[in-house]
LODOPA-777555 format. One record per atom (N, C-alpha, C): residue number from 0; atom name; x, y, z. Coordinates in steps of 0.02 Angstrom, whole numbers, plus 50000, padded with zeros to 5 digits. Example, Ala and Ser with C-alpha at 12.3 -4.5 7.8 and 13.67 -1.06 7.14 Angstrom:
BEGIN
<midren seq="0" atom="N" X="50660" Y="49716" Z="50390"/>
<midren seq="0" atom="CA" X="50615" Y="49775" Z="50390"/>
<midren seq="0" atom="C" X="50660" Y="49835" Z="50390"/>
<midren seq="1" atom="N" X="50642" Y="49888" Z="50354"/>
<midren seq="1" atom="CA" X="50684" Y="49947" Z="50357"/>
<midren seq="1" atom="C" X="50645" Y="50002" Z="50394"/>
// end
This chain:
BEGIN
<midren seq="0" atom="N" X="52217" Y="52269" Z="55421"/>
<midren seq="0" atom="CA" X="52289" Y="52267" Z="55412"/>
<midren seq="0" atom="C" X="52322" Y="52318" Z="55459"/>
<midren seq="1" atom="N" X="52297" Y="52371" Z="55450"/>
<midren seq="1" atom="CA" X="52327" Y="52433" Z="55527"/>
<midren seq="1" atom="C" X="52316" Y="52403" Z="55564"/>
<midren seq="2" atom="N" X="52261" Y="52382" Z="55592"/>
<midren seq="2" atom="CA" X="52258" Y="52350" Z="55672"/>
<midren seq="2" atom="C" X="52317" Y="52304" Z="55666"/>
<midren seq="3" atom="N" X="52333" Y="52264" Z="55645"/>
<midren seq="3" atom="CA" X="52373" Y="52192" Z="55642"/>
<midren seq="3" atom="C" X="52435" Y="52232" Z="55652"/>
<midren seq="4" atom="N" X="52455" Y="52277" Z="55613"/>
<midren seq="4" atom="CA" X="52523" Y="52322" Z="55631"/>
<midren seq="4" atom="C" X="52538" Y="52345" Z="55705"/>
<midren seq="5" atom="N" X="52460" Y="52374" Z="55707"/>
<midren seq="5" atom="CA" X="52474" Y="52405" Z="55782"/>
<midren seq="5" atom="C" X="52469" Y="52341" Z="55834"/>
<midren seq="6" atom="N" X="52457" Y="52295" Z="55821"/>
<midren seq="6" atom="CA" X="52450" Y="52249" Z="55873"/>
<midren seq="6" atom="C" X="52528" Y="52214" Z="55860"/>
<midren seq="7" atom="N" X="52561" Y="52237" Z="55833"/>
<midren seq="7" atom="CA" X="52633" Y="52197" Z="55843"/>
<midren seq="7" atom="C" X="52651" Y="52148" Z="55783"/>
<midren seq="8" atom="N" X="52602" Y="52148" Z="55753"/>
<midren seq="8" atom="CA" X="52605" Y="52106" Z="55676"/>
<midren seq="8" atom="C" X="52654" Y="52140" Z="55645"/>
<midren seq="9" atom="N" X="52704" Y="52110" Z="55580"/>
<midren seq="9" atom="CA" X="52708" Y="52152" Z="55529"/>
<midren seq="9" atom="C" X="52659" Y="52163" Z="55492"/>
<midren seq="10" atom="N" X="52667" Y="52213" Z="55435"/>
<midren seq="10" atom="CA" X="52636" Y="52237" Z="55398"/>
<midren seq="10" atom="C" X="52667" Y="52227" Z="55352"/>
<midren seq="11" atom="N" X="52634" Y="52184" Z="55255"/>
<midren seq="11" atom="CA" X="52658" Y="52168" Z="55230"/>
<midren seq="11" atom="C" X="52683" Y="52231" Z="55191"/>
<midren seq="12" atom="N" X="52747" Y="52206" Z="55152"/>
<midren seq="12" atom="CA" X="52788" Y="52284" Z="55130"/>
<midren seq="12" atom="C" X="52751" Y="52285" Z="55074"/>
<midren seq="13" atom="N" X="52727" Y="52370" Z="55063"/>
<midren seq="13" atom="CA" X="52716" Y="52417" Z="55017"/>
<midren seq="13" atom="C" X="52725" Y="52373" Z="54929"/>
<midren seq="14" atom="N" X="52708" Y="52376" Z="54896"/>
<midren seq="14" atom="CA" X="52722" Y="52385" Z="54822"/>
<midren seq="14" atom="C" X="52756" Y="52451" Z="54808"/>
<midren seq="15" atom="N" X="52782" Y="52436" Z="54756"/>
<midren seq="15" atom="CA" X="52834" Y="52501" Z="54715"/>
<midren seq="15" atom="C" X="52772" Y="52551" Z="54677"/>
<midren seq="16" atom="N" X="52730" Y="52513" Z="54656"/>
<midren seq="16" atom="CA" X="52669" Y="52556" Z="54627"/>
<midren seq="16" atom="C" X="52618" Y="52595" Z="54689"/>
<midren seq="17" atom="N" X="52595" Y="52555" Z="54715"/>
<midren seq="17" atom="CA" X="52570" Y="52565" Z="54792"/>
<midren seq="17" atom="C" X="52611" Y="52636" Z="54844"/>
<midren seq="18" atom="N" X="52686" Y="52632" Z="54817"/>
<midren seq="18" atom="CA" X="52687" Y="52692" Z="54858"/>
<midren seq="18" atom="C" X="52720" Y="52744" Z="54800"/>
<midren seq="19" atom="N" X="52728" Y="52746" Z="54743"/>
<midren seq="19" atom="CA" X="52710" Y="52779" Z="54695"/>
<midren seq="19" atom="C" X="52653" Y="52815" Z="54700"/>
<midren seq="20" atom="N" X="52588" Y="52784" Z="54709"/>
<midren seq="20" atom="CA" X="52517" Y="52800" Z="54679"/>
<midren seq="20" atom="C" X="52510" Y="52849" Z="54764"/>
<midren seq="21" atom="N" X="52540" Y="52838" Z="54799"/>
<midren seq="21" atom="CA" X="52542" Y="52888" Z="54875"/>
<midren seq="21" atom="C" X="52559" Y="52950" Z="54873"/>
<midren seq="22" atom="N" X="52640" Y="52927" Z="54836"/>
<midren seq="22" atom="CA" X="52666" Y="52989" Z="54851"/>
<midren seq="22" atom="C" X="52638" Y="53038" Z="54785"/>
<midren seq="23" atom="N" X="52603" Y="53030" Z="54725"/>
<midren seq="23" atom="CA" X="52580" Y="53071" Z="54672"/>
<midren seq="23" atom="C" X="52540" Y="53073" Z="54702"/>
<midren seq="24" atom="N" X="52501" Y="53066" Z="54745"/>
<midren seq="24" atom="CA" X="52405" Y="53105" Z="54774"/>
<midren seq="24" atom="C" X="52427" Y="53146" Z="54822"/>
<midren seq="25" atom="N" X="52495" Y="53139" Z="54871"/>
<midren seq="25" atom="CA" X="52502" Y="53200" Z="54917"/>
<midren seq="25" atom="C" X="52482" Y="53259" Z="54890"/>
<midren seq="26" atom="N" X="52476" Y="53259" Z="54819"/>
<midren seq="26" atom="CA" X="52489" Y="53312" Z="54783"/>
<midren seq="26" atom="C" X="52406" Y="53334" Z="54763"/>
<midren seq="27" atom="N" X="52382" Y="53299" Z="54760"/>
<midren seq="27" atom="CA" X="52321" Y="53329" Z="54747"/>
<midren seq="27" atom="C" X="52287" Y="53333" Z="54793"/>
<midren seq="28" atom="N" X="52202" Y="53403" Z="54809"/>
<midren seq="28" atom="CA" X="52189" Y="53433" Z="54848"/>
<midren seq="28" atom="C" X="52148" Y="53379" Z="54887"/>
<midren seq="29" atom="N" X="52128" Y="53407" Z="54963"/>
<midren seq="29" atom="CA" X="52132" Y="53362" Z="55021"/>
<midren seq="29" atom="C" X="52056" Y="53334" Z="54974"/>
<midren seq="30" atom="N" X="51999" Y="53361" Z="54966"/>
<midren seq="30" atom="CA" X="51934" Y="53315" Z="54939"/>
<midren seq="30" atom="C" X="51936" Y="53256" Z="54885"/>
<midren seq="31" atom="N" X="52001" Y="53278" Z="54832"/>
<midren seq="31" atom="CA" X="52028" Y="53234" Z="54799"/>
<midren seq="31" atom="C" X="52059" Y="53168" Z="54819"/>
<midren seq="32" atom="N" X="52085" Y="53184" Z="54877"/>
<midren seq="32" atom="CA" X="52105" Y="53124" Z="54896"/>
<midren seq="32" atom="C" X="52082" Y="53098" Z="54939"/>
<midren seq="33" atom="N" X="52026" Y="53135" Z="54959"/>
<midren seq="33" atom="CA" X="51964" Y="53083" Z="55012"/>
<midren seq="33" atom="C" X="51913" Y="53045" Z="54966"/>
<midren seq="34" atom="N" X="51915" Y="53045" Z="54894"/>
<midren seq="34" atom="CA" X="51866" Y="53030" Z="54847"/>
<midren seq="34" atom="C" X="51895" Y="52974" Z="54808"/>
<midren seq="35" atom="N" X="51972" Y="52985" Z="54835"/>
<midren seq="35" atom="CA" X="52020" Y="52936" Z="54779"/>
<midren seq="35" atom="C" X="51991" Y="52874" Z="54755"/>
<midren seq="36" atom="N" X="51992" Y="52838" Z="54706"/>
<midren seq="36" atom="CA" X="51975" Y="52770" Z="54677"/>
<midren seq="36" atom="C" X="52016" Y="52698" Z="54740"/>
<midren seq="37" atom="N" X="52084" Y="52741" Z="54746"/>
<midren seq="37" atom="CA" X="52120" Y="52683" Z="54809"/>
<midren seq="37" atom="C" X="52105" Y="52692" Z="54850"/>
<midren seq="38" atom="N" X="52070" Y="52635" Z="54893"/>
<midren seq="38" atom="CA" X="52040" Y="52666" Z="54949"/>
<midren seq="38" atom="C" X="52131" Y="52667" Z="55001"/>
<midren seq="39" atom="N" X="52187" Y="52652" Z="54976"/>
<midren seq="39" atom="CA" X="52248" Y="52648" Z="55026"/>
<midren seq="39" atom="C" X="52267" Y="52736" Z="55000"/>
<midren seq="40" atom="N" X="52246" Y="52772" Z="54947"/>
<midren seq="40" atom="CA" X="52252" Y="52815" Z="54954"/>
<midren seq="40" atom="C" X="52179" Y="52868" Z="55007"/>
<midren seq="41" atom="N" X="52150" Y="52866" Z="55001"/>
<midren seq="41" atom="CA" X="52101" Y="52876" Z="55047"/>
<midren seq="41" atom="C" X="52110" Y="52894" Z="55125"/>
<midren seq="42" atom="N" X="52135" Y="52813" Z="55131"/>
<midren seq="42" atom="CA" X="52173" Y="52792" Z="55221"/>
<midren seq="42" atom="C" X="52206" Y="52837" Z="55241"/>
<midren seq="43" atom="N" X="52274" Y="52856" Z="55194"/>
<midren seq="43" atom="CA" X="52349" Y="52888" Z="55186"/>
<midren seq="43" atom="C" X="52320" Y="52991" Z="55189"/>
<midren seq="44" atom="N" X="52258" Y="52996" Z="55160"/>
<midren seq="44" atom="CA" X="52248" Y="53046" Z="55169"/>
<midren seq="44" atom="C" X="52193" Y="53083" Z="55224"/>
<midren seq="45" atom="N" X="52170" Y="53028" Z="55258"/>
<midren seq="45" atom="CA" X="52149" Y="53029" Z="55324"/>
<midren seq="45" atom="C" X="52202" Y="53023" Z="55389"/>
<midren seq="46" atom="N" X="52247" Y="52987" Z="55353"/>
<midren seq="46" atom="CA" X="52308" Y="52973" Z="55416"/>
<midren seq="46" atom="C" X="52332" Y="53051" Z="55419"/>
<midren seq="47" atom="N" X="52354" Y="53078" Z="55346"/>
<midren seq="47" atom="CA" X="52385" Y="53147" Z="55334"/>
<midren seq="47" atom="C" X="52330" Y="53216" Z="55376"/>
<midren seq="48" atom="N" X="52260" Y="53195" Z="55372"/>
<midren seq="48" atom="CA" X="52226" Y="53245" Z="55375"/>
<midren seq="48" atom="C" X="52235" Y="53265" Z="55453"/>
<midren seq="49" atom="N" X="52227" Y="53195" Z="55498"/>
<midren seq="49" atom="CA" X="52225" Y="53194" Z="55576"/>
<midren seq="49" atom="C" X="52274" Y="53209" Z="55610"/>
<midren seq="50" atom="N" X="52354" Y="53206" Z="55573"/>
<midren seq="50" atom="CA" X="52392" Y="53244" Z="55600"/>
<midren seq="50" atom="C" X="52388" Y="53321" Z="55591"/>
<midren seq="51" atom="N" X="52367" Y="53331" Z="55549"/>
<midren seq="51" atom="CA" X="52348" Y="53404" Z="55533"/>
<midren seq="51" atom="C" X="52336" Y="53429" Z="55587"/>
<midren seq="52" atom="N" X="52257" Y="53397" Z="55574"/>
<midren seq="52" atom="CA" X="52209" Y="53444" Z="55633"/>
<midren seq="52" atom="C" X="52245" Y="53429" Z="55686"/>
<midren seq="53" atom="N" X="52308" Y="53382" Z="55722"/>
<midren seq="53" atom="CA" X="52299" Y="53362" Z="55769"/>
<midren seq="53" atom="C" X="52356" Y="53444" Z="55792"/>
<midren seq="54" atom="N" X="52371" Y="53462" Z="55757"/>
<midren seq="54" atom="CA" X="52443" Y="53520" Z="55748"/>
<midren seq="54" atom="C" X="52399" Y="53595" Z="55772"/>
<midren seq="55" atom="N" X="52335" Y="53585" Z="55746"/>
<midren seq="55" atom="CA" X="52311" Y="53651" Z="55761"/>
<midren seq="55" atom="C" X="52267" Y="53664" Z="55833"/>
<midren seq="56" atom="N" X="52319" Y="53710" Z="55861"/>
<midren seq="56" atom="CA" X="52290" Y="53740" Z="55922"/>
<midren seq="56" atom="C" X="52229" Y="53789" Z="55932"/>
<midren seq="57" atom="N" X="52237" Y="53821" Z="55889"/>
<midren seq="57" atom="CA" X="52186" Y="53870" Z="55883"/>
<midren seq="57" atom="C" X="52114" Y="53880" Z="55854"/>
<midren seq="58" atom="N" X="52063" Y="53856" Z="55895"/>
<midren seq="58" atom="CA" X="52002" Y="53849" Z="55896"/>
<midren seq="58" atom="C" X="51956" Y="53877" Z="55815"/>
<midren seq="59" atom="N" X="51987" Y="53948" Z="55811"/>
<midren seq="59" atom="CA" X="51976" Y="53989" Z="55746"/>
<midren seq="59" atom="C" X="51998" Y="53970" Z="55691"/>
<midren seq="60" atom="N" X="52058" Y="53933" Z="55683"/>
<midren seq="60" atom="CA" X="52089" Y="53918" Z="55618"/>
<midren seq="60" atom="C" X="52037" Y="53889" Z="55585"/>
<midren seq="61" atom="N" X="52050" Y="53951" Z="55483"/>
<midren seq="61" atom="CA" X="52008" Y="53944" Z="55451"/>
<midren seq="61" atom="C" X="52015" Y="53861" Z="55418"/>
<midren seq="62" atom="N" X="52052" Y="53824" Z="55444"/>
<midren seq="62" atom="CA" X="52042" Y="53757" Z="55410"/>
<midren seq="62" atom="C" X="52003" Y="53697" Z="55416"/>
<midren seq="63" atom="N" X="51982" Y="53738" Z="55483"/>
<midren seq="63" atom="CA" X="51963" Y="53678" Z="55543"/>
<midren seq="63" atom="C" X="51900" Y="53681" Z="55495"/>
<midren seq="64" atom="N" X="51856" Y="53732" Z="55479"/>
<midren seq="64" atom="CA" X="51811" Y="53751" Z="55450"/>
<midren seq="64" atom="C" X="51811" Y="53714" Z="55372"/>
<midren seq="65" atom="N" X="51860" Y="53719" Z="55333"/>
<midren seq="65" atom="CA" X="51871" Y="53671" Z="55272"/>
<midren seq="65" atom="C" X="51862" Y="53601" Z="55280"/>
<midren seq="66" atom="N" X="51896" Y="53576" Z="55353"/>
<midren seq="66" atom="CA" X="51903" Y="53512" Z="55325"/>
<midren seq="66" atom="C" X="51840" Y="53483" Z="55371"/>
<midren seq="67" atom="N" X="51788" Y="53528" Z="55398"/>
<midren seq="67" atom="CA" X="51753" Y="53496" Z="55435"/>
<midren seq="67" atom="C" X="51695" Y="53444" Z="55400"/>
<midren seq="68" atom="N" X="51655" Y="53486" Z="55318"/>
<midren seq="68" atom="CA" X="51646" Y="53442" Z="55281"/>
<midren seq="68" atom="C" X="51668" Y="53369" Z="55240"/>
<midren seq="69" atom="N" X="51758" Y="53390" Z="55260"/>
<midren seq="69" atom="CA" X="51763" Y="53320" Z="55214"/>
<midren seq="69" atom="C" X="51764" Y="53256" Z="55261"/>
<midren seq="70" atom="N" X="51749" Y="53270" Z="55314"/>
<midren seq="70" atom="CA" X="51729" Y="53214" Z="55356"/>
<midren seq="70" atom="C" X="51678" Y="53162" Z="55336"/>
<midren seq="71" atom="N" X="51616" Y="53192" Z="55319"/>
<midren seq="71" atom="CA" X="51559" Y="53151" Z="55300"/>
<midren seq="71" atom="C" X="51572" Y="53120" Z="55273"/>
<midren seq="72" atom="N" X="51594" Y="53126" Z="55204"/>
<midren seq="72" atom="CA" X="51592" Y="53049" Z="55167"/>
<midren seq="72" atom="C" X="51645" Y="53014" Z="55166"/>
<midren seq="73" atom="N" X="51715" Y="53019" Z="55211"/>
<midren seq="73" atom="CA" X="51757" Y="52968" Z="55248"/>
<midren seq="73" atom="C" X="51733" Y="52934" Z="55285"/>
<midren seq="74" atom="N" X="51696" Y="52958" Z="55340"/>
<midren seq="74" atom="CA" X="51654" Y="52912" Z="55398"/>
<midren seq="74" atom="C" X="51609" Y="52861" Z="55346"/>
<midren seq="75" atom="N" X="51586" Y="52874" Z="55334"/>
<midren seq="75" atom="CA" X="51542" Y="52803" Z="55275"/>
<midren seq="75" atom="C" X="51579" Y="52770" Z="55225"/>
<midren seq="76" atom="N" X="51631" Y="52788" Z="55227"/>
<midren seq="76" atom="CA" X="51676" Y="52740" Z="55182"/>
<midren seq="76" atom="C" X="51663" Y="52680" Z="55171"/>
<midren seq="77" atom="N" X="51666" Y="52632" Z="55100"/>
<midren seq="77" atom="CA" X="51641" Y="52572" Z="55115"/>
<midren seq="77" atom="C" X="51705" Y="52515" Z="55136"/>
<midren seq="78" atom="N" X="51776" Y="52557" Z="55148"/>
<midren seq="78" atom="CA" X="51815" Y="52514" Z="55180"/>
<midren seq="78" atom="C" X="51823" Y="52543" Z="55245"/>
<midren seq="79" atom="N" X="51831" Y="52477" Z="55278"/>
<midren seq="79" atom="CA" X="51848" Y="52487" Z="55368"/>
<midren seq="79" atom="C" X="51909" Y="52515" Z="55379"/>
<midren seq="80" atom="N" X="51961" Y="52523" Z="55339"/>
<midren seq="80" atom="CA" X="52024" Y="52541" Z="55347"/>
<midren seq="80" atom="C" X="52010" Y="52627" Z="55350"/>
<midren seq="81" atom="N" X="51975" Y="52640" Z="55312"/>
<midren seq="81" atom="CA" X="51960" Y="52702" Z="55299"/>
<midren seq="81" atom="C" X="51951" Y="52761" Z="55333"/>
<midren seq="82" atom="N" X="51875" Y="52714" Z="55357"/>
<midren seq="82" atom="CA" X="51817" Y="52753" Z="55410"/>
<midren seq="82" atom="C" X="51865" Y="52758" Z="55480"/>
<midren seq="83" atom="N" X="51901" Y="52703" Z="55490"/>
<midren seq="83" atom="CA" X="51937" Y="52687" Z="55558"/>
<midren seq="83" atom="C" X="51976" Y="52745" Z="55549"/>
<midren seq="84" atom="N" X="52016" Y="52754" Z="55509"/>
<midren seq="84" atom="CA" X="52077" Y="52822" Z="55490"/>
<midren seq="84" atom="C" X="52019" Y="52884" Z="55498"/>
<midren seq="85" atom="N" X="51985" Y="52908" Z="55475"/>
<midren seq="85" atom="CA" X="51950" Y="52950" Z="55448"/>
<midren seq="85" atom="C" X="51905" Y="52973" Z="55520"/>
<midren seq="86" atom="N" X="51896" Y="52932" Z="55555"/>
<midren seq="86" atom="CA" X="51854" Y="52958" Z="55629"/>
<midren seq="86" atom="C" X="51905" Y="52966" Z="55687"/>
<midren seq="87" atom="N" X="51971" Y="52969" Z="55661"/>
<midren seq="87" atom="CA" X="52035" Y="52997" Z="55714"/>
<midren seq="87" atom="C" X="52032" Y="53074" Z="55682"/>
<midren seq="88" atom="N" X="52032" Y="53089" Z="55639"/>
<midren seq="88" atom="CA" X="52047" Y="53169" Z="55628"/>
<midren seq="88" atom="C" X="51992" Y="53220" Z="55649"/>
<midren seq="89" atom="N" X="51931" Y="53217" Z="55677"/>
<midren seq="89" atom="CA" X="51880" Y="53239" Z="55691"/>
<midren seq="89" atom="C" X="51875" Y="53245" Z="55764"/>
<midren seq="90" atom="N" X="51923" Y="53168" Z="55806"/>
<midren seq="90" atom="CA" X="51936" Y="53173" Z="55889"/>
<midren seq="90" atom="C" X="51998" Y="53220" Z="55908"/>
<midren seq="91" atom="N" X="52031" Y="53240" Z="55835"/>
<midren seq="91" atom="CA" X="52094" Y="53288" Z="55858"/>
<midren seq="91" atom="C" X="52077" Y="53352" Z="55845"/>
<midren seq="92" atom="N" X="52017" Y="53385" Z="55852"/>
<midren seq="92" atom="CA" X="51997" Y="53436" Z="55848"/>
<midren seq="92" atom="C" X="52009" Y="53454" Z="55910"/>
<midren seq="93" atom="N" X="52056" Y="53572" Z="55892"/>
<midren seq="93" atom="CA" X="52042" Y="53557" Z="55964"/>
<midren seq="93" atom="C" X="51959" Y="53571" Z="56013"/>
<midren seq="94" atom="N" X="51974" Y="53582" Z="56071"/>
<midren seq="94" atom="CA" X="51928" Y="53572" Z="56120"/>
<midren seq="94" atom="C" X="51869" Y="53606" Z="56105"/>
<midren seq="95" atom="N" X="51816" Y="53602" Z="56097"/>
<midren seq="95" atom="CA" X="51750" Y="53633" Z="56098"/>
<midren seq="95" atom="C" X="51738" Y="53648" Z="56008"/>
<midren seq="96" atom="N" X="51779" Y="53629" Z="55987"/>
<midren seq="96" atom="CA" X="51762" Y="53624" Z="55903"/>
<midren seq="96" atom="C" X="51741" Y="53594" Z="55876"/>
<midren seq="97" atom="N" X="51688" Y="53586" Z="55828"/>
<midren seq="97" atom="CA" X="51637" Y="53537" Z="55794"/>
<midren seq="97" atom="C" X="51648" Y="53525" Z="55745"/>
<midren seq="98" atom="N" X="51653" Y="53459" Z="55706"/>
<midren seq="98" atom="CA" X="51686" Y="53462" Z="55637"/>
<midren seq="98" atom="C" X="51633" Y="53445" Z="55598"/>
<midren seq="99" atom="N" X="51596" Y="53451" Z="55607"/>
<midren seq="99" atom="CA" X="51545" Y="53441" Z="55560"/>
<midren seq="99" atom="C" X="51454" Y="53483" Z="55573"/>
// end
């Protein structure tokens, strides 16, 4: 369904519950919502995570270090929407940093 967006498709609109059930997990902590039961919450917090990292310049930041574990079990996700979201936040590391 992302691909189809990004290829110029629409994307069918959201449910009222669907972005309900989004905006209440912003709220809970980043492993929580890599574990979520929705895997569209999951996606939403891989999308959130990769802008993150994508913000931090500084090689040392103690976060880079937090979120380098919660990579693993996004990459094996058993949805493709997921894993696809989830292996962009690990390429926005910056330069010479290992996330895992």
């Amino acid at each position: 369904m992302e691909a189809e967006a990004e290829a110029g498709r629409p994307r069918p609109a959201m449910s009222a519950e669907d972005e309900r059930l989004l905006m209440e997990a912003k709220w809970l902590p980043w492993d929580e919502r890599l574990r979520h039961k929705s895997w569209k919450v999951r996606r939403d917090a891989n999308v959130d995570l990769a802008a993150l990292c994508d913000s931090i310049a500084d090689p040392k930041d103690a976060r880079l270090r937090e979120f380098g574990p919660l990579f693993q079990n996004s990459v094996a996700d058993c949805n493709v929407s997921v894993r696809e979201k989830a292996l962009d936040a690990p390429a926005r590391f910056p330069a010479g940093v290992r996330c895992c």
